[in-house]
MARBA-3410 file (N, C-alpha, C, O; in Angstrom, 1 decimal):
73
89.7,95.3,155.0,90.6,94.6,154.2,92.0,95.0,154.6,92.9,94.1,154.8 ~ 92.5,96.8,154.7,93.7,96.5,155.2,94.1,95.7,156.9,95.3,95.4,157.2 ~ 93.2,95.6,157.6,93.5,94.8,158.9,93.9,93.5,158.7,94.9,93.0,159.2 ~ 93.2,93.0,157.9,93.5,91.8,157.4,95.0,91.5,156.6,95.9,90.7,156.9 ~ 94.9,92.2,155.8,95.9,92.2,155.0,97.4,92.1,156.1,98.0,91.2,156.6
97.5,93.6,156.3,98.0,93.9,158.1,98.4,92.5,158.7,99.5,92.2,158.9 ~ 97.4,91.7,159.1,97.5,90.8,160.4,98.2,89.9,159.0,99.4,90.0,159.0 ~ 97.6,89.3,158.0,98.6,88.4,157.3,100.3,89.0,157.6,101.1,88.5,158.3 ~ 100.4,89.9,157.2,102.4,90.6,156.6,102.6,90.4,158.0,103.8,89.9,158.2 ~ 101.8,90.6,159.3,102.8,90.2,160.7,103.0,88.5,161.2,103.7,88.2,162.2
102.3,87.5,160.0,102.3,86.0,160.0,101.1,85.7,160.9,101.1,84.6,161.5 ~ 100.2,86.6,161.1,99.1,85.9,161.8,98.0,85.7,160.7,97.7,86.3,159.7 ~ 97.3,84.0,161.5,96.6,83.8,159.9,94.9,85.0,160.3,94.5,85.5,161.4 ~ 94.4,85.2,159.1,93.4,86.2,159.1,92.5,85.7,157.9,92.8,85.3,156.8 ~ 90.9,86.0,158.4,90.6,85.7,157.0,89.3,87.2,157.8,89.2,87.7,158.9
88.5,87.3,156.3,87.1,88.2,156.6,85.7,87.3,155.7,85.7,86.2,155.1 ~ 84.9,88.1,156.0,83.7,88.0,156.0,82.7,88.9,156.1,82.5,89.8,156.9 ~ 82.0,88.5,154.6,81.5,89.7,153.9,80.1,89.0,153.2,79.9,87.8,153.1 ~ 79.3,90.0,153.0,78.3,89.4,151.9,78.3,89.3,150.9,78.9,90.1,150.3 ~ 77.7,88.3,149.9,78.1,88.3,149.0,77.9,89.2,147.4,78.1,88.9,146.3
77.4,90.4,148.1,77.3,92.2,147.3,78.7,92.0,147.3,79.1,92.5,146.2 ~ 79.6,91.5,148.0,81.3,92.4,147.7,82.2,91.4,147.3,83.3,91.3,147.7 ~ 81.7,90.4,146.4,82.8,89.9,146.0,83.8,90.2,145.0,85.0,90.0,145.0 ~ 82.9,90.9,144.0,84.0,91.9,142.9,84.9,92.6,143.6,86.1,92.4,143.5 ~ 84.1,93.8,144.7,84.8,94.3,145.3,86.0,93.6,146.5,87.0,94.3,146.8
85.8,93.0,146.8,86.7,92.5,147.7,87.9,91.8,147.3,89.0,91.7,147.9 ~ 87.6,90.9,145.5,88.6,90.3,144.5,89.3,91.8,144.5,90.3,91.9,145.1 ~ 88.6,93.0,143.6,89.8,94.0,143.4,90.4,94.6,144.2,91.3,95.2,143.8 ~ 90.2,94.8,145.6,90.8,95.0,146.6,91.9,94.6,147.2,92.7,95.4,147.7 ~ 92.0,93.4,147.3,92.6,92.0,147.8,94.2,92.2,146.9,95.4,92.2,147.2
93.5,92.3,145.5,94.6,92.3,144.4,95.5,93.6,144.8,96.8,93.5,144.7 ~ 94.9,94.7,145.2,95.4,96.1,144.8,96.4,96.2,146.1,97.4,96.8,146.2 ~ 95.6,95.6,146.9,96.8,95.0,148.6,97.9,94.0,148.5,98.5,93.5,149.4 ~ 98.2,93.8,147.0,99.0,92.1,147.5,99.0,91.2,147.7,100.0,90.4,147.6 ~ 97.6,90.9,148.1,97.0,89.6,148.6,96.0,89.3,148.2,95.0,89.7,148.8
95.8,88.5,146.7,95.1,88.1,146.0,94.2,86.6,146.6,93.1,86.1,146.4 ~ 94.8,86.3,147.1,94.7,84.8,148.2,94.1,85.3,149.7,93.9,84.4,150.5 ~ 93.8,86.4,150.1,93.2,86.2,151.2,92.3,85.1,151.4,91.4,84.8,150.6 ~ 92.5,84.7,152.5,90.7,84.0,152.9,89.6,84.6,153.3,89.6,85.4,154.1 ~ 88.3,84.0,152.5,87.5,85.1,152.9,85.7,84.0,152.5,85.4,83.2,151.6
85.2,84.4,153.5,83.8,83.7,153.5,82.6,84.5,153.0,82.5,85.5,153.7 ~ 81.9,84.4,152.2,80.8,85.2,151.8,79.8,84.9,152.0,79.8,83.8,151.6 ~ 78.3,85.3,152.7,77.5,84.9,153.2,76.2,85.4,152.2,76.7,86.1,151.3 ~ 74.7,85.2,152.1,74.1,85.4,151.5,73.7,87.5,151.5,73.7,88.0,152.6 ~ 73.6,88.0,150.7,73.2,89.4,150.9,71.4,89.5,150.9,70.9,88.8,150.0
70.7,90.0,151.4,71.4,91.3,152.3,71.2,90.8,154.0,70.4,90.0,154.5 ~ 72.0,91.5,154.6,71.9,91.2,156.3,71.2,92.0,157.2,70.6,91.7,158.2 ~ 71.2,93.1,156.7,70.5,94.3,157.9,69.0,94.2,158.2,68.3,94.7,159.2 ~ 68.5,93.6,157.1,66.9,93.5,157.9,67.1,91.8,158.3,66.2,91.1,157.9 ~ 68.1,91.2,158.9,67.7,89.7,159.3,67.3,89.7,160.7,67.8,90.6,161.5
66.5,88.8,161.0,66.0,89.2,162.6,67.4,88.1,163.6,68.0,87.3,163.0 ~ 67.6,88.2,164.6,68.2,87.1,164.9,68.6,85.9,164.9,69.7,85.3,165.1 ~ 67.3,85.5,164.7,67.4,83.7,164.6,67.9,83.5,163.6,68.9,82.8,163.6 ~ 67.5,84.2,162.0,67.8,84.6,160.7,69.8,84.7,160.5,70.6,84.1,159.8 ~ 69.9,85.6,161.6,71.9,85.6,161.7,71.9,84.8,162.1,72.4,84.0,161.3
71.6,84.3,163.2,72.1,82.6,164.1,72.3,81.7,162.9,73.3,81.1,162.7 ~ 70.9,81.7,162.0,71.1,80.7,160.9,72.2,80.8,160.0,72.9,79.9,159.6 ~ 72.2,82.2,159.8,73.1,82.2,158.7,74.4,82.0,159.3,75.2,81.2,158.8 ~ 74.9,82.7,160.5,76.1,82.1,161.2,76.5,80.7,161.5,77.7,80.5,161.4 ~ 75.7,79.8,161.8,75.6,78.6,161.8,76.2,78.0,160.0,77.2,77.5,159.7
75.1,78.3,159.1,75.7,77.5,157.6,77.2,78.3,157.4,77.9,77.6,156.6 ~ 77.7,79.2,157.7,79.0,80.0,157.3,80.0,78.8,158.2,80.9,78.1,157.5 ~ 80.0,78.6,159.6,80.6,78.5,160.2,81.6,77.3,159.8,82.8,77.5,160.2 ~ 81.4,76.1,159.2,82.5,75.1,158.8,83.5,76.0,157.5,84.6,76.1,157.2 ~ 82.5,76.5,157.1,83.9,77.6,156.0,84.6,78.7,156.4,85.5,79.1,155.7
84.0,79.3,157.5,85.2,80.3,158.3,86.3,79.4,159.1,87.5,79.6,159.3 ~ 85.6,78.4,159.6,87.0,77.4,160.1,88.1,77.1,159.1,89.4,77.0,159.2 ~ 87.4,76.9,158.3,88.4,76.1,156.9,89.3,77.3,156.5,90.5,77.1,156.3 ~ 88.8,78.6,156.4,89.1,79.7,155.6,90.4,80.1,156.7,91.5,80.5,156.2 ~ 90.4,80.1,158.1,91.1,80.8,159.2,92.2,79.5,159.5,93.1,79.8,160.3
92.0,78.2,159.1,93.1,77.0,159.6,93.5,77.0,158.1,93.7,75.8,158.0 ~ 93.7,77.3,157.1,93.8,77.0,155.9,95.5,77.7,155.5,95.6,78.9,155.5 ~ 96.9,76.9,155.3,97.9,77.2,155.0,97.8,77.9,153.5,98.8,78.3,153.0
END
């Protein structure tokens, strides 16, 4: 979160991506940095036992909202 945060204050656009276990945490985070507005994509939890194809998939349904979230004024 602070990289992110970081790459916004230098005017580069930035967003993250996270599961959706962190979205409290990533709201109070976000806030406590400044940047209550980051962009940010949340994907289904949990990831570490997904087999490949399983991320492929899930990378695939994220991917029109990480575009949106990283072109997004």
């Amino acid at each position: 979160m602070h990289d992110i945060a970081d790459l916004e204050t230098r005017g580069v656009p930035a967003m993250f991506i996270a599961s959706d276990a962190f979205v409290v945490a990533a709201d109070s985070q976000s806030k406590a940095l400044g940047f209550p507005s980051l962009q940010r994509v949340f994907v289904p939890h949990p990831i570490q036992d997904r087999t490949d194809d399983e991320m492929s998939a899930l990378a695939d349904s994220a991917y029109d909202s990480i575009v949106a979230a990283i072109t997004k004024n």
